[in-house]
KEKE-3310 file (N, C-alpha, C; in steps of 0.2 Angstrom, whole numbers, plus 5000, padded with zeros to 4 digits):
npx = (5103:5096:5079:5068:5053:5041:5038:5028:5028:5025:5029:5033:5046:5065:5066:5077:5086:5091:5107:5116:5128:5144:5149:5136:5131:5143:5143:5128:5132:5139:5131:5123:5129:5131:5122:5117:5125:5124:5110:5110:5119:5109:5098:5104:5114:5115:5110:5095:5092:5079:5063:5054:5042:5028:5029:5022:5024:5026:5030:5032:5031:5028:5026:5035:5052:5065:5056:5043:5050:5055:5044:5038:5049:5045:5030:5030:5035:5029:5026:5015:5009:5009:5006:5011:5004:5004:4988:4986:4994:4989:4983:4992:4997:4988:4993:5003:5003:4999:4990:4976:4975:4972:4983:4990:4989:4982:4985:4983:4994:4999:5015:5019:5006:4999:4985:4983:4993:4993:4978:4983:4991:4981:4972:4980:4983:4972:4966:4977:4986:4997:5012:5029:5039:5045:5045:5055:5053:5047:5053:5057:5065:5073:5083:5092:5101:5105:5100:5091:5081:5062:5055:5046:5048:5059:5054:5044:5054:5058:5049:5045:5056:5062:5052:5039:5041:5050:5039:5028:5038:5037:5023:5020:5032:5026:5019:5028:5037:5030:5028:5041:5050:5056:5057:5066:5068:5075:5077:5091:5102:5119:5120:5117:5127:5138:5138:5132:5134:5120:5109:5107:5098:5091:5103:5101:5090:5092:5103:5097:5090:5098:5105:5094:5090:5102:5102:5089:5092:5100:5087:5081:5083:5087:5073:5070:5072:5074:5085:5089:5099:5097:5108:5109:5120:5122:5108:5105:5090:5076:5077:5086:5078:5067:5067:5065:5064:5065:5056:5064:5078:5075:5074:5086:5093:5090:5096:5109:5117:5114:5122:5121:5121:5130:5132:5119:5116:5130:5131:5120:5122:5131:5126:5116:5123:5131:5121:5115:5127:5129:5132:5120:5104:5088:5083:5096:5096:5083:5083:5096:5088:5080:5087:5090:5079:5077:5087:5097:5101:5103:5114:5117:5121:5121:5125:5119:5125:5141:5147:5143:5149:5162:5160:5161:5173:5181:5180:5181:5195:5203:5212:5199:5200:5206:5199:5188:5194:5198:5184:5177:5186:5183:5172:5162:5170:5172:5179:5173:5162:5153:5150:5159:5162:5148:5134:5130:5116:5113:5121:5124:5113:5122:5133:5130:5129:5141:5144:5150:5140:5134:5133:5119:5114:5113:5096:5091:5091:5079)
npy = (5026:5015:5007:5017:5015:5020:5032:5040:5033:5044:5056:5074:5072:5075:5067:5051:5044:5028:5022:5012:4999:4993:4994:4991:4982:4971:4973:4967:4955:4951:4952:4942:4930:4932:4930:4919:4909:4914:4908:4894:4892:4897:4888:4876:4872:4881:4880:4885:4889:4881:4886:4889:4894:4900:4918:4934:4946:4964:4975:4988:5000:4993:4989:4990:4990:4984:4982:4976:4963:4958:4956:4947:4936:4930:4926:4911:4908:4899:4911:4923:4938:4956:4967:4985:5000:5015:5022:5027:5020:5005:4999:4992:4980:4971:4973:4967:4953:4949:4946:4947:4934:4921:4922:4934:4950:4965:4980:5001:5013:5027:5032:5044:5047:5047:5043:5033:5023:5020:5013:5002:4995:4992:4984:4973:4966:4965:4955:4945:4947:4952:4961:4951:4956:4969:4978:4994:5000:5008:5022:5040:5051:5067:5076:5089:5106:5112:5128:5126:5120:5120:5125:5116:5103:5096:5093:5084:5076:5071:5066:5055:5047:5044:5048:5042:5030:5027:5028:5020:5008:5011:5008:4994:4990:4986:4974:4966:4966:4962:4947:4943:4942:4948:4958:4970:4978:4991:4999:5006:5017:5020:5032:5033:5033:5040:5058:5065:5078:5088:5080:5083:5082:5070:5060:5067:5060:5049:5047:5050:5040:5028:5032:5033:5017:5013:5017:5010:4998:4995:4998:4989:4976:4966:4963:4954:4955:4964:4973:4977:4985:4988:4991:4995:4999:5007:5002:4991:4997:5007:5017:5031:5035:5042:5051:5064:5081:5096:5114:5124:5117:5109:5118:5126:5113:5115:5127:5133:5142:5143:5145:5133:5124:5113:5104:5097:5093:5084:5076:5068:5062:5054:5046:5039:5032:5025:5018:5011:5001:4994:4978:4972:4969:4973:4963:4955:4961:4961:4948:4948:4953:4943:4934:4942:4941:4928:4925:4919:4927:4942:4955:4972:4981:4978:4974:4980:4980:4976:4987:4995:4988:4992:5008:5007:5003:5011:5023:5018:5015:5026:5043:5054:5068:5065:5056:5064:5072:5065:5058:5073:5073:5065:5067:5071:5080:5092:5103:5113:5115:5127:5146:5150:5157:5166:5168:5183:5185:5178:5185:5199:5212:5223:5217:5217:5232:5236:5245:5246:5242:5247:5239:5234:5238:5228:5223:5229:5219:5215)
npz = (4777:4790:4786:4778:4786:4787:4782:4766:4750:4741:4743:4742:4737:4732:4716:4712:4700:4698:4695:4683:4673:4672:4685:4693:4689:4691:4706:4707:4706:4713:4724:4721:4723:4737:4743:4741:4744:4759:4759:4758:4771:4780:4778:4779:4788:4800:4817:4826:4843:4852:4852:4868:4870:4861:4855:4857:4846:4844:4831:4822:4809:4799:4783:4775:4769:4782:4792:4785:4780:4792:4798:4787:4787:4800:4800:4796:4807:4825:4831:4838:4828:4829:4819:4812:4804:4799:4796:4783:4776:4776:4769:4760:4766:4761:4748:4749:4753:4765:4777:4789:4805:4817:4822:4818:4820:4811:4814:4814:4817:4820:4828:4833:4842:4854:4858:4848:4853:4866:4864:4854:4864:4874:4865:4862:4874:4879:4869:4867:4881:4883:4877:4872:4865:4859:4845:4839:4827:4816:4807:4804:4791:4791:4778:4782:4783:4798:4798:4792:4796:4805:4822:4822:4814:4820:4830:4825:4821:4834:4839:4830:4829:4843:4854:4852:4850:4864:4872:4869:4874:4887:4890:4886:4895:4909:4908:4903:4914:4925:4921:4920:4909:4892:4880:4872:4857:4847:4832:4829:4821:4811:4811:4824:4829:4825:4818:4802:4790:4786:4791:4804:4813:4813:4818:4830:4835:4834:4841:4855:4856:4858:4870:4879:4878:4884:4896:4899:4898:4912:4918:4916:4918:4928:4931:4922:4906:4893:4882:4868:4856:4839:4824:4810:4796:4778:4768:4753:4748:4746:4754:4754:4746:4752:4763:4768:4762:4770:4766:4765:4764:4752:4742:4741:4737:4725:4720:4714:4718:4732:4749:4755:4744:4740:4750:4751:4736:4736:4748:4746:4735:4738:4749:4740:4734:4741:4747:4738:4732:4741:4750:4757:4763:4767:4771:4779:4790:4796:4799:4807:4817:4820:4823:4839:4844:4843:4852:4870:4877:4874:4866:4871:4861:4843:4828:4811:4799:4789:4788:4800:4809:4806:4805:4820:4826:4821:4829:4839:4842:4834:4838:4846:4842:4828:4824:4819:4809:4800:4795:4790:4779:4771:4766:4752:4740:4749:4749:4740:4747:4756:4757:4746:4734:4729:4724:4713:4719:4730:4739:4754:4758:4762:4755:4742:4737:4739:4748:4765:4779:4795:4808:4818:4832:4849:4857:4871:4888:4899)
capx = (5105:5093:5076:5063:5049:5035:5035:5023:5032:5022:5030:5037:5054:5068:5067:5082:5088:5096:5112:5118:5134:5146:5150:5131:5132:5147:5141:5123:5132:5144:5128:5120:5133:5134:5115:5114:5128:5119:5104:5115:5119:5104:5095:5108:5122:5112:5105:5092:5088:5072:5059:5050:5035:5028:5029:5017:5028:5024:5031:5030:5032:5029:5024:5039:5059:5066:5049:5040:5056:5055:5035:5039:5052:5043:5025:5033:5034:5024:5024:5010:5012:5005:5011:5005:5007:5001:4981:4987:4998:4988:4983:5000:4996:4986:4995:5013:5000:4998:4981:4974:4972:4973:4989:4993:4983:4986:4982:4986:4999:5005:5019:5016:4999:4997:4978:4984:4997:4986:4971:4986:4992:4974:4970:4984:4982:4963:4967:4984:4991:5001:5019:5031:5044:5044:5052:5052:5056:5046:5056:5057:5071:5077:5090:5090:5103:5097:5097:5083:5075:5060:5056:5040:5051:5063:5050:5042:5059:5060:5043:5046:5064:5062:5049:5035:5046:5051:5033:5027:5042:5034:5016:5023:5034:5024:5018:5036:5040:5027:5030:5047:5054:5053:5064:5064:5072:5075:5081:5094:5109:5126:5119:5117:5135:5142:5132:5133:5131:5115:5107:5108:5089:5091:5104:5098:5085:5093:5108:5093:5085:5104:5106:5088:5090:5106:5100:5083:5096:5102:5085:5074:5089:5084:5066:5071:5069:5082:5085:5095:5100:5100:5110:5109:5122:5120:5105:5103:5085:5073:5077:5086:5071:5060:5071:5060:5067:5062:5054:5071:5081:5074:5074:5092:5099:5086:5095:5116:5117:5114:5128:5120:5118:5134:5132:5113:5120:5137:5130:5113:5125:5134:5122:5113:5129:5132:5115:5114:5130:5132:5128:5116:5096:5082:5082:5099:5094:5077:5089:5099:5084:5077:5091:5090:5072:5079:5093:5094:5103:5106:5118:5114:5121:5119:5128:5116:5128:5147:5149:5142:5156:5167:5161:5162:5180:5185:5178:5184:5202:5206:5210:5192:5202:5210:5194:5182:5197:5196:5176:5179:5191:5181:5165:5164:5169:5171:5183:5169:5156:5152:5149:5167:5162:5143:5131:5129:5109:5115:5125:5120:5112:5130:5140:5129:5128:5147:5147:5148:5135:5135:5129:5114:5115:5110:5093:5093:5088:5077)
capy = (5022:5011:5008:5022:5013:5025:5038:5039:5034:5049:5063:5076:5076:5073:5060:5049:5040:5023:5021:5006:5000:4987:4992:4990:4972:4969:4973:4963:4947:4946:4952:4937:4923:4930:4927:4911:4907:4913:4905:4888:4892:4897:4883:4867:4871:4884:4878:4890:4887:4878:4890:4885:4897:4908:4923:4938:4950:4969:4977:4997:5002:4983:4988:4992:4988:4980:4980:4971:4958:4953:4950:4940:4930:4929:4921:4905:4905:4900:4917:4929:4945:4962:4972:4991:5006:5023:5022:5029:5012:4997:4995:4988:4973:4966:4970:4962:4946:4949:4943:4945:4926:4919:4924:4939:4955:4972:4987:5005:5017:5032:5029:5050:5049:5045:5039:5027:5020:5014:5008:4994:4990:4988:4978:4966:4964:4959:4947:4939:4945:4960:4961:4950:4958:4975:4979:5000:5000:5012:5027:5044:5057:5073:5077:5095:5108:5114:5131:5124:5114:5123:5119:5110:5099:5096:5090:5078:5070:5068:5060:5048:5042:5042:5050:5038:5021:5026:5029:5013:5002:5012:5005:4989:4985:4983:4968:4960:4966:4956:4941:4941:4941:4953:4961:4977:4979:4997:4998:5011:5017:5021:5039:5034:5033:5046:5061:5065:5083:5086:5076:5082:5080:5064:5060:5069:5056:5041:5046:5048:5034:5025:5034:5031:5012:5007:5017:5005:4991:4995:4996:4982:4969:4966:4960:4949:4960:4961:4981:4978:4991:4986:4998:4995:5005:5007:4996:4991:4997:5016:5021:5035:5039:5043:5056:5073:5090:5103:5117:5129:5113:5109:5126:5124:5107:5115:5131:5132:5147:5144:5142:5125:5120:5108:5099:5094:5087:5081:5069:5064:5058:5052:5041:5037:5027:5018:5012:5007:4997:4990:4970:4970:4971:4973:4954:4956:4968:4957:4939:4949:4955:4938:4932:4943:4937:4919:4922:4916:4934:4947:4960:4978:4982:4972:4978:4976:4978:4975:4995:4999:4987:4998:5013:5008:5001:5020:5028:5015:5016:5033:5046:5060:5074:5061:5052:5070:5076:5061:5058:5079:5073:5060:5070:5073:5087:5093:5110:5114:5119:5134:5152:5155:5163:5166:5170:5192:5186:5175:5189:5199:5218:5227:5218:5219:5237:5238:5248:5244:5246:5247:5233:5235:5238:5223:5225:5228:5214:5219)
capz = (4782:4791:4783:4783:4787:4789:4773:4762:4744:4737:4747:4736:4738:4725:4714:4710:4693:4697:4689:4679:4671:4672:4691:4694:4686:4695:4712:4708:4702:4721:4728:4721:4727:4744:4745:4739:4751:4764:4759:4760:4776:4785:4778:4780:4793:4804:4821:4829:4848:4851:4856:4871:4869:4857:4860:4855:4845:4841:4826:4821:4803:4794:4776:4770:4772:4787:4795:4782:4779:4797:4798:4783:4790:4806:4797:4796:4815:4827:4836:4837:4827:4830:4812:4811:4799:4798:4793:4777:4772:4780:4762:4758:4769:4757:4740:4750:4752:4773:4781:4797:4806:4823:4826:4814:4819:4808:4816:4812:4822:4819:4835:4838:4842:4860:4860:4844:4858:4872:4861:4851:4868:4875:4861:4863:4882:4878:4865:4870:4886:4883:4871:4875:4862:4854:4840:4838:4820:4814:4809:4799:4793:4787:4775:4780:4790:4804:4797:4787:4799:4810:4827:4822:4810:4823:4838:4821:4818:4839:4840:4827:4831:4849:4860:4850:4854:4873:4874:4868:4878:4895:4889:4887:4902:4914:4906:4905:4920:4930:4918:4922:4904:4889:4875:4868:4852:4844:4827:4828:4815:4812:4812:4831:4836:4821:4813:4796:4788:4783:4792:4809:4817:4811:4823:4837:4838:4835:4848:4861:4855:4858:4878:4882:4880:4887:4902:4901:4899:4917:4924:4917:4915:4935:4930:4916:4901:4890:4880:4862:4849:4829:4821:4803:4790:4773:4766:4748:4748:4743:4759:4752:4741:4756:4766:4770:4763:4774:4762:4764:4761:4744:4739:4743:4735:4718:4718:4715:4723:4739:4753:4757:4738:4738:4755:4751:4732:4735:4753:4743:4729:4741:4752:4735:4730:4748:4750:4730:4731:4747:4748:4763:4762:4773:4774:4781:4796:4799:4799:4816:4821:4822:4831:4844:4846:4849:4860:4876:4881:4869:4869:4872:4853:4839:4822:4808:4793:4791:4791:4806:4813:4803:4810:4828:4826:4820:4834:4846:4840:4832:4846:4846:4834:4823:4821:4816:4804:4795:4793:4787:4773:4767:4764:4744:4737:4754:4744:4737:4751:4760:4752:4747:4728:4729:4715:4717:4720:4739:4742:4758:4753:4762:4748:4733:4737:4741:4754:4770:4784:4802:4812:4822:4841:4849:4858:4878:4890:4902)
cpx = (5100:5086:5072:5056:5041:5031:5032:5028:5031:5023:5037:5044:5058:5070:5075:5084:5093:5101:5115:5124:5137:5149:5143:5132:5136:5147:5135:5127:5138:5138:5122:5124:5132:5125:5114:5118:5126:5111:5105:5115:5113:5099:5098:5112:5119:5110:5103:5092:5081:5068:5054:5041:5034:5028:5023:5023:5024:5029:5029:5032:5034:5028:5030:5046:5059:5061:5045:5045:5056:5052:5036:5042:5048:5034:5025:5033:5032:5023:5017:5010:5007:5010:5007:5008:5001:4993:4982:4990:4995:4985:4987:5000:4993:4987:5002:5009:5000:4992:4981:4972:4971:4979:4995:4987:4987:4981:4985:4988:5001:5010:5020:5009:4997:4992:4979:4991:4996:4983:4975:4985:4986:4974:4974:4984:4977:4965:4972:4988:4992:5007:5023:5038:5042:5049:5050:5056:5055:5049:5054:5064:5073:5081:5089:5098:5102:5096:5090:5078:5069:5060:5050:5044:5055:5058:5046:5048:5061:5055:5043:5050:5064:5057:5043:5039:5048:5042:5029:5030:5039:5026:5019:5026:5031:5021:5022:5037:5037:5027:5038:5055:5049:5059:5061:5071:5073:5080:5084:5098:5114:5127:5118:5121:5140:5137:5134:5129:5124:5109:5106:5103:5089:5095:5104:5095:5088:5101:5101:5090:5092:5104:5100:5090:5096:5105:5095:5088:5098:5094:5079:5079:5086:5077:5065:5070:5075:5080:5092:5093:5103:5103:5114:5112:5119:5116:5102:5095:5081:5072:5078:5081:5066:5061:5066:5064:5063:5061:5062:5078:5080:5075:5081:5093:5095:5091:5104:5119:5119:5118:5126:5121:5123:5133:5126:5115:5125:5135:5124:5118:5129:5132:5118:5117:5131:5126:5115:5119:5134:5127:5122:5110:5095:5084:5090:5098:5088:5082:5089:5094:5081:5083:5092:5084:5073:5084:5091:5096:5105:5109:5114:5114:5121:5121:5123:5117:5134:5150:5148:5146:5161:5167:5163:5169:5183:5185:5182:5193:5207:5207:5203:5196:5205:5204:5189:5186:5197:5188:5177:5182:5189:5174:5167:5165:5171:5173:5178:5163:5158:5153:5155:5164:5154:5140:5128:5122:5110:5118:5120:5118:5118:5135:5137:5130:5136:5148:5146:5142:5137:5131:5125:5115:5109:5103:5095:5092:5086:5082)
cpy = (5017:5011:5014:5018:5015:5030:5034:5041:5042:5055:5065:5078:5073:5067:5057:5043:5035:5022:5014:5005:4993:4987:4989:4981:4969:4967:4968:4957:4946:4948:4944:4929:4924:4927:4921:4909:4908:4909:4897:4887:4893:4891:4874:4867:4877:4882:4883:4887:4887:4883:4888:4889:4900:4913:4928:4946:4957:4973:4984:4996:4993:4983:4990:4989:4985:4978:4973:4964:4954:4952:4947:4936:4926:4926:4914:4903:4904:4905:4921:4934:4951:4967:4979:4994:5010:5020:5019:5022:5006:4995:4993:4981:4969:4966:4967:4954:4946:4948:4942:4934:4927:4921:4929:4944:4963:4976:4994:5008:5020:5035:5037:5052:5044:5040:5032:5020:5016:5011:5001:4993:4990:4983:4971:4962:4961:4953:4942:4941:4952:4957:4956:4953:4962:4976:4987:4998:5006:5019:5034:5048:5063:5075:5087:5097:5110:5122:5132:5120:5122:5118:5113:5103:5092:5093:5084:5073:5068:5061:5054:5044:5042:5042:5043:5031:5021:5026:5023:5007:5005:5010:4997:4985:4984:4974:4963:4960:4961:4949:4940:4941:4946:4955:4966:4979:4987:4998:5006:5011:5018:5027:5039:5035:5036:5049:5062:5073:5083:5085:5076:5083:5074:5060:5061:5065:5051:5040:5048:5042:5029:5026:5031:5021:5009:5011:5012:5000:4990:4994:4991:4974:4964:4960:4956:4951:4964:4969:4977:4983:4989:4990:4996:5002:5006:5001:4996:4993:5005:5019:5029:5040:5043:5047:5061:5079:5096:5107:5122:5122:5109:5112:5124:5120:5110:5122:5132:5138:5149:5141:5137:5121:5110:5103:5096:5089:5085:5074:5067:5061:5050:5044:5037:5032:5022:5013:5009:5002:4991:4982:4968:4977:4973:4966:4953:4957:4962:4951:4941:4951:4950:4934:4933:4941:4932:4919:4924:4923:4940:4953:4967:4980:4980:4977:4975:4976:4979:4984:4999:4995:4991:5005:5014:5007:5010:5023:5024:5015:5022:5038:5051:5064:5070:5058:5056:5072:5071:5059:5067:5076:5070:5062:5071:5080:5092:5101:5113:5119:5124:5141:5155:5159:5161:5167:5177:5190:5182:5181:5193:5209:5223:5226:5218:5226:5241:5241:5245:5247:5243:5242:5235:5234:5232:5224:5224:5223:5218:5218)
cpz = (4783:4788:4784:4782:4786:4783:4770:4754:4740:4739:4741:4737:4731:4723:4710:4706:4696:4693:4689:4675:4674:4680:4696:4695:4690:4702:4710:4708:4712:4724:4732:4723:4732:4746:4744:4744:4760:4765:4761:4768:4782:4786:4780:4787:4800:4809:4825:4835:4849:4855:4860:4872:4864:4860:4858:4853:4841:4836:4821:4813:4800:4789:4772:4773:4777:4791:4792:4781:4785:4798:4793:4785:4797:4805:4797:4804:4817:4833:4834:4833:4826:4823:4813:4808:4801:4794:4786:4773:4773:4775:4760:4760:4763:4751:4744:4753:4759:4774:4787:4798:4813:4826:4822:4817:4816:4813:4815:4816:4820:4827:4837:4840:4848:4861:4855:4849:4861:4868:4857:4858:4871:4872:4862:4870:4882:4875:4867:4877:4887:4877:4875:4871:4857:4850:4835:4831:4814:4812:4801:4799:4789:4784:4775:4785:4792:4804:4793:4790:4804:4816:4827:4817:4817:4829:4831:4822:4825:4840:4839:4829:4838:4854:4860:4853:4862:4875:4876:4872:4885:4895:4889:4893:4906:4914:4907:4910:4924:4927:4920:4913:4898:4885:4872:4862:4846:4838:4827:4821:4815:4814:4819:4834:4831:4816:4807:4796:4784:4787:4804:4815:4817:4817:4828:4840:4839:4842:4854:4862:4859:4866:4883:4882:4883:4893:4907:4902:4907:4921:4922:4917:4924:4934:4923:4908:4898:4884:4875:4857:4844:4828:4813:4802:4786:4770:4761:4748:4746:4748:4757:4748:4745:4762:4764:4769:4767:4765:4758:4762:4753:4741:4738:4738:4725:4716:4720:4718:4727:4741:4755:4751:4740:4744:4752:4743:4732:4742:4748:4740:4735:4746:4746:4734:4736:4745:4742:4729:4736:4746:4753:4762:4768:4776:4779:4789:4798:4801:4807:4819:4825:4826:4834:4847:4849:4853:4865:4880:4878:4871:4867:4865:4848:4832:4816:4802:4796:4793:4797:4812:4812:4806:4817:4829:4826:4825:4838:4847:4839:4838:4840:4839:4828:4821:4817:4810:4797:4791:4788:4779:4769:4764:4756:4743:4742:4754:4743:4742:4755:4754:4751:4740:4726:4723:4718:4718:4728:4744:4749:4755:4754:4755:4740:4732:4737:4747:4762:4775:4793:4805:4816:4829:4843:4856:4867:4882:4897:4912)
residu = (UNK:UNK:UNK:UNK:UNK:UNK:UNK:UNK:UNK:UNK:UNK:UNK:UNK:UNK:UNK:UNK:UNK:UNK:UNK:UNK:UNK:UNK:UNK:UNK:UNK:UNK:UNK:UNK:UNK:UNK:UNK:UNK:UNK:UNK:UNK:UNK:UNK:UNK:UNK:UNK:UNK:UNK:UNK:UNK:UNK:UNK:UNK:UNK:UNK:UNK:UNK:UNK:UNK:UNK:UNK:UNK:UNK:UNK:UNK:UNK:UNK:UNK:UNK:UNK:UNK:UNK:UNK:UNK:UNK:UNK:UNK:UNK:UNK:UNK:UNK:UNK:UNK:UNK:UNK:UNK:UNK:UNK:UNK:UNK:UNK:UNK:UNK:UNK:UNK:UNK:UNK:UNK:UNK:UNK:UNK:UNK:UNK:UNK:UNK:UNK:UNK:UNK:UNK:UNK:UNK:UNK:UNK:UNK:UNK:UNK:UNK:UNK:UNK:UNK:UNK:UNK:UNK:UNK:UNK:UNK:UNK:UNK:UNK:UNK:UNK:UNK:UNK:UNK:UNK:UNK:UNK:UNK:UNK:UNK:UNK:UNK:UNK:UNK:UNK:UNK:UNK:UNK:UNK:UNK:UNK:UNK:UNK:UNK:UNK:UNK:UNK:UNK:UNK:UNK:UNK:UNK:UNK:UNK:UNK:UNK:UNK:UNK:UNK:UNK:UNK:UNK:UNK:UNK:UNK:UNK:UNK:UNK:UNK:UNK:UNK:UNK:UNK:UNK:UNK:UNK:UNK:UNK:UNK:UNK:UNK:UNK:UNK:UNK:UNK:UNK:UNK:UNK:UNK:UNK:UNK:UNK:UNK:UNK:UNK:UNK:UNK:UNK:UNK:UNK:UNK:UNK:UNK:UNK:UNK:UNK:UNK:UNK:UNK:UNK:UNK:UNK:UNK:UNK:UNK:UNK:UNK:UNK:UNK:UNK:UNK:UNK:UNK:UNK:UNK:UNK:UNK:UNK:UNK:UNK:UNK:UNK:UNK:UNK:UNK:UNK:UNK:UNK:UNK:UNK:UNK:UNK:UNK:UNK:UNK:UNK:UNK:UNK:UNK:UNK:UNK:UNK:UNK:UNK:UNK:UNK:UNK:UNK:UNK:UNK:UNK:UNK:UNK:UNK:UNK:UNK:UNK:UNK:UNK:UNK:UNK:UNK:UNK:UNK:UNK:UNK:UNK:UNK:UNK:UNK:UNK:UNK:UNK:UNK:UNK:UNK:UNK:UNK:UNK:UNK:UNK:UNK:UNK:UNK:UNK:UNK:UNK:UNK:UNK:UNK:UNK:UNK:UNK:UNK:UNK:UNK:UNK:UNK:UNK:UNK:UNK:UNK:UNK:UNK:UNK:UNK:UNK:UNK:UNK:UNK:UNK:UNK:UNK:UNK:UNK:UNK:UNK:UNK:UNK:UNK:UNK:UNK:UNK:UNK:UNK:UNK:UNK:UNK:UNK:UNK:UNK:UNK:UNK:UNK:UNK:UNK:UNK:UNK:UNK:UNK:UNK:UNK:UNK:UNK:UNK:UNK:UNK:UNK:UNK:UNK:UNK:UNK)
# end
């Protein structure tokens, strides 16, 4: 789905072999017209509105994917930028050709780490002011199901995907509020307004992440501060490469076995193949990002490929049971999953044993 911005490339999860071939070639080569025709148009026939100030713009997960794509668009500006990564990456800045200046400052964040929270917005209220546009971008995610998830995983994939970015926009607004003006921008997904097996941590966060701000939308709208949701699809990019298997989840997609085996390879293949043939980048997602930047009133949601228009139409049209029975039918392989004819080692000890046994009395409550 949307970029994962955060992961460290060198986490062991499972690696995956690009596939190549004449539908490869075929997609790069309509990939490469629409580009050039977008490039046409943002350069010749495009008018931006004139920006009457700079602003002082912050920016979570910058070294990679959508992150990095829109502090690179956004160099050329005359806006401020505050870029940050995890400790661990802020050596990236200087192999992707970034340099601190007068109005570039890199700093590191890891956006669950409260004291790393305050000491940015410190730092930016000393030198420039305060934010006047946050952009949580930052994100991490789990391809696990949630009988494989624990609960320490599961408070990791809140932190990141939402508790960390509500935290940061309530250290910020005070700023905008008493200025009068302000934008907060949260790069959500499609996985925010339909979940996906697998994947359903993942979710969790980014539909909080989705409820928390169009509630903010209602109450900072008042003090001039303006609350939008990116929500980038599928995005040509290694996003997929950079998804966290829980330990019982690897185990799982490593071992045919197991009654999760098919769902964790039959969606990986599955998302593997969107995000590799769909025609829309990072730069794509950074572009509308940047639009929302410059407009004069941005809306609450903001679609940041053509599929997560696709998705919204579905939901907004199909009746509720018409719309789940088809997402169902459409999963791969979908026949396939669940422990219908196990391997006699999955089995549970009643049935390798044959015989059956008595269920155990369930404990008292006091």
């Amino acid at each position: 789905m949307d970029g994962l911005d955060e992961e460290d490339a060198t986490d062991p999860n499972l690696g995956w072999v690009r596939r190549t071939g004449v539908m490869a070639r075929a997609v790069a080569l309509v990939r490469g017209v629409r580009n050039a025709s977008r490039a046409v148009w943002r350069r010749f026939l495009r008018r931006r509105p004139r920006i009457s100030r700079p602003f002082t713009i912050l920016i979570t997960g910058a070294t990679t994917g959508i992150g990095y794509a829109l502090a690179r668009r956004l160099l050329g500006s005359p806006h401020r930028l505050v870029l940050t990564a995890r400790k661990s990456s802020m050596g990236r800045f200087a192999k992707l050709g970034i340099e601190a200046s007068d109005r570039v400052c890199l700093l590191p964040l890891d956006v669950t780490i409260a004291r790393e929270r305050a000491e940015l917005v410190e730092h930016i209220e000393a030198r420039w002011g305060g934010v006047d546009v946050l952009v949580n971008n930052a994100g991490l995610s789990f391809r696990s199901a949630l009988e494989h998830m624990t609960e320490a995983d599961l408070l990791q994939q809140m932190a990141t995907n939402y508790l960390g970015p509500m935290e940061l926009t309530r250290l910020v607004l005070p700023h905008m509020r008493g200025q009068h003006f302000g934008k907060i921008v949260n790069v959500s997904s499609v996985g925010g307004m339909t979940a996906m097996p697998t994947m359903s941590a993942y979710s969790a966060s980014k539909f909080a992440l989705e409820g928390a701000s169009e509630s903010l939308w209602y109450e900072v709208r008042p003090f001039g501060v303006f609350v939008t949701l990116v929500r980038p699809g599928f995005v040509h990019s290694d996003g997929f490469e950079k998804v966290r298997y829980t330990a019982a989840g690897d185990t799982s997609l490593r071992t045919p076995e197991d009654p999760y085996h098919r769902h964790y390879l039959n969606m990986s293949e599955l998302v593997e193949a969107l995000m590799t043939i769909t025609f829309f980048g990072p730069d794509d997602v950074a572009e509308t990002i940047h639009d929302v930047i410059d407009a004069k009133n941005p809306p609450l949601r903001v679609a940041g490929t053509w599929d997560a228009h696709l998705f919204d139409a579905l939901r907004r049209l199909l009746p509720a049971r018409l719309y789940y029975r088809f997402l169902y039918s459409t999963l791969p392989r979908v026949w396939e999953w669940g422990d219908l004819h196990p391997a006699n080692g999955s089995l549970p000890p009643s049935a390798r044993s044959g015989r059956s046994v008595a269920p155990k009395a369930p404990p008292e409550l006091p």
